[in-house]
N, C-alpha and C positions, 0 to 999 in steps of 0.2 A: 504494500500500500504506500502511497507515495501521497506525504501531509505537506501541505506549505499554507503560509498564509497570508491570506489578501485583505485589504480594507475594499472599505467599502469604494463603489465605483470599478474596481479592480475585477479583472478575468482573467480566464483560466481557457486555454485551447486545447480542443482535443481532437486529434485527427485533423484537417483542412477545412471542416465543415461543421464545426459543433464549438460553441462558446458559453460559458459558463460566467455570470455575472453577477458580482454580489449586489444587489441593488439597497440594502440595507440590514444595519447592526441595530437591535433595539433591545439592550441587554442581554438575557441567554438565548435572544431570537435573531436567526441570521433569513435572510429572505436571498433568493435564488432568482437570477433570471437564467432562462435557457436557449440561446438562440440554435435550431437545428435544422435539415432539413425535414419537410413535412412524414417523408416515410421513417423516420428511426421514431422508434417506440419509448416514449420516454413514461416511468411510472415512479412513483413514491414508493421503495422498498416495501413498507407494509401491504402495498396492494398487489403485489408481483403475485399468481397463481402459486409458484413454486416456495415462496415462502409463507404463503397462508399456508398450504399444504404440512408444510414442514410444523410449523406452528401447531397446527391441529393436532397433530401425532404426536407431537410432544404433552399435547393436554391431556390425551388421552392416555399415552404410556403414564404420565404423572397421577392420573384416577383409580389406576392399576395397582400403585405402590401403597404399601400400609406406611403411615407416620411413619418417623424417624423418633419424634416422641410420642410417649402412649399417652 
């Protein structure tokens, strides 16, 4: 994973075609612009299919298990 960090106004390139802009800091809330083209699929992690999926199965193996305390 590769961290760096930008102020506001500030971008981030990825590929030729995809720009990443921080449009504002408002304490622990950073707001995102995204400039891409129209065909790449852009989603907020928690809504990715594969991670609700992932998510799920973990609540359920967790349903499974008795306490750890009684």
């Amino acid at each position: 994973m590769l961290v760096i960090s930008r102020k506001e106004g500030e971008s981030v390139k990825l590929a030729d075609n995809i720009e990443i802009i921080v449009v504002s800091i408002d304490g622990q809330r950073v707001r995102l612009g995204i400039k891409a083209p129209k065909d790449v699929k852009i989603l907020r992690a928690e809504l990715d299919p594969t991670t609700i999926q992932a998510n799920h199965k973990s609540a359920i193996n967790l349903e499974d298990k008795s306490p750890l305390i009684p």
